[in-house]
C-alpha positions as CSV (number, residue, x, y, z in Angstrom):
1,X,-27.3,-9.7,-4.3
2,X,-25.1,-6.3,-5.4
3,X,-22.7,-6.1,-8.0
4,X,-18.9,-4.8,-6.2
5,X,-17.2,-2.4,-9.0
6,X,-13.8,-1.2,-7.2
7,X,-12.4,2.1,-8.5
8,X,-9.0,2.4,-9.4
9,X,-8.4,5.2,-6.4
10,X,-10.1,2.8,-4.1
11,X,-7.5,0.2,-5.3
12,X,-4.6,2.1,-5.1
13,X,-5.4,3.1,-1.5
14,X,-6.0,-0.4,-0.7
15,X,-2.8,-1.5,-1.4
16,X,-1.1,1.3,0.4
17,X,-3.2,0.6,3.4
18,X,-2.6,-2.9,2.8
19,X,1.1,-2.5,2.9
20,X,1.3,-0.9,6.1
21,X,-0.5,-3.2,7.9
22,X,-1.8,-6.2,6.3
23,X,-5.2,-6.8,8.5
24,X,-7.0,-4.3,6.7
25,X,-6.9,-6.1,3.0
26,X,-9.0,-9.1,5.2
27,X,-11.2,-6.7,6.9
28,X,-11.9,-5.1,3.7
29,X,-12.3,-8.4,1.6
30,X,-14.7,-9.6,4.6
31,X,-16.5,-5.9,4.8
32,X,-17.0,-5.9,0.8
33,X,-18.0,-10.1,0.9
34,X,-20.8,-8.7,3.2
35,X,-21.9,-5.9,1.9
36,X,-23.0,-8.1,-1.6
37,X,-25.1,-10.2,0.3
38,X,-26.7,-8.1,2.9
39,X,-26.4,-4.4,2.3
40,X,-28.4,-3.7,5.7
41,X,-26.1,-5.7,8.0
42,X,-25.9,-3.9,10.8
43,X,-22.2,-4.1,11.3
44,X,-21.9,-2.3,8.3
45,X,-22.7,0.8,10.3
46,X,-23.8,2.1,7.0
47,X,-25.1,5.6,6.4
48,X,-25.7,8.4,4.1
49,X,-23.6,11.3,3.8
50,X,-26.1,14.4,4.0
51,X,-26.0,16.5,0.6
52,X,-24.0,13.6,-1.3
53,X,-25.6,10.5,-3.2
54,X,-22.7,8.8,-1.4
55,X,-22.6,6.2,1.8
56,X,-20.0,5.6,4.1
57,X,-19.3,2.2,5.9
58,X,-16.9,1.3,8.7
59,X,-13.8,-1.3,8.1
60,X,-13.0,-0.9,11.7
61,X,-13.1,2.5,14.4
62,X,-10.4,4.3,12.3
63,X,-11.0,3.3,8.5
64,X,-13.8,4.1,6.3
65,X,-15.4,3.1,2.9
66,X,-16.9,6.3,0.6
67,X,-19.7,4.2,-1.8
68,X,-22.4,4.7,-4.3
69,X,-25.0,2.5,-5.2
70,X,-26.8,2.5,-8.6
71,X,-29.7,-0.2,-9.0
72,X,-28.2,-3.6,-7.9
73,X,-24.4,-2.0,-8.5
74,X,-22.1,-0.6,-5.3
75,X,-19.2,1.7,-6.8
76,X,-16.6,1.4,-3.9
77,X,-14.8,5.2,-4.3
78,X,-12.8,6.4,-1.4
79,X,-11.0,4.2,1.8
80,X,-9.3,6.0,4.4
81,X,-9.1,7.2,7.7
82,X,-11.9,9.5,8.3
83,X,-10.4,12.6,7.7
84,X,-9.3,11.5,4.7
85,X,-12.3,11.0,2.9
86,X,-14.7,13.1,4.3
């Protein structure tokens, strides 16, 4: 199992995500629920970003997650739309 530590950007952009449409604060709490127990899940769609030590994971087609992961610890960074944080 993975330790979640949420950054304060991440946060931030949650809530003003969250704001506009409130689907995406339980697609995220779902997407980060999963992610702690099975970091494979396919669903995830998880990959790595060439050239970075970051991941990125889908919340849905338009939304994205920016992570790290350090030992048994995933540092959620960025969430967006996909020109946002890439």
């Amino acid at each position: 199992m993975y330790k979640i530590e949420i950054g304060s950007k991440f946060d931030q952009k949650l809530k003003s995500i969250a704001k506009r449409d409130r689907k995406y604060q339980i697609k995220v709490k779902r997407i980060v629920e999963l992610l702690q127990v099975d970091i494979d899940h396919p669903s995830l769609r998880m990959h790595k970003l060439s050239g970075t030590k970051y991941y990125s994971i889908s919340v849905d087609k338009s939304i994205r997650i920016i992570l790290t992961i350090e030992r048994n610890t995933v540092f959620l960074v960025k969430i967006g739309k996909h020109e946002e944080v890439y």
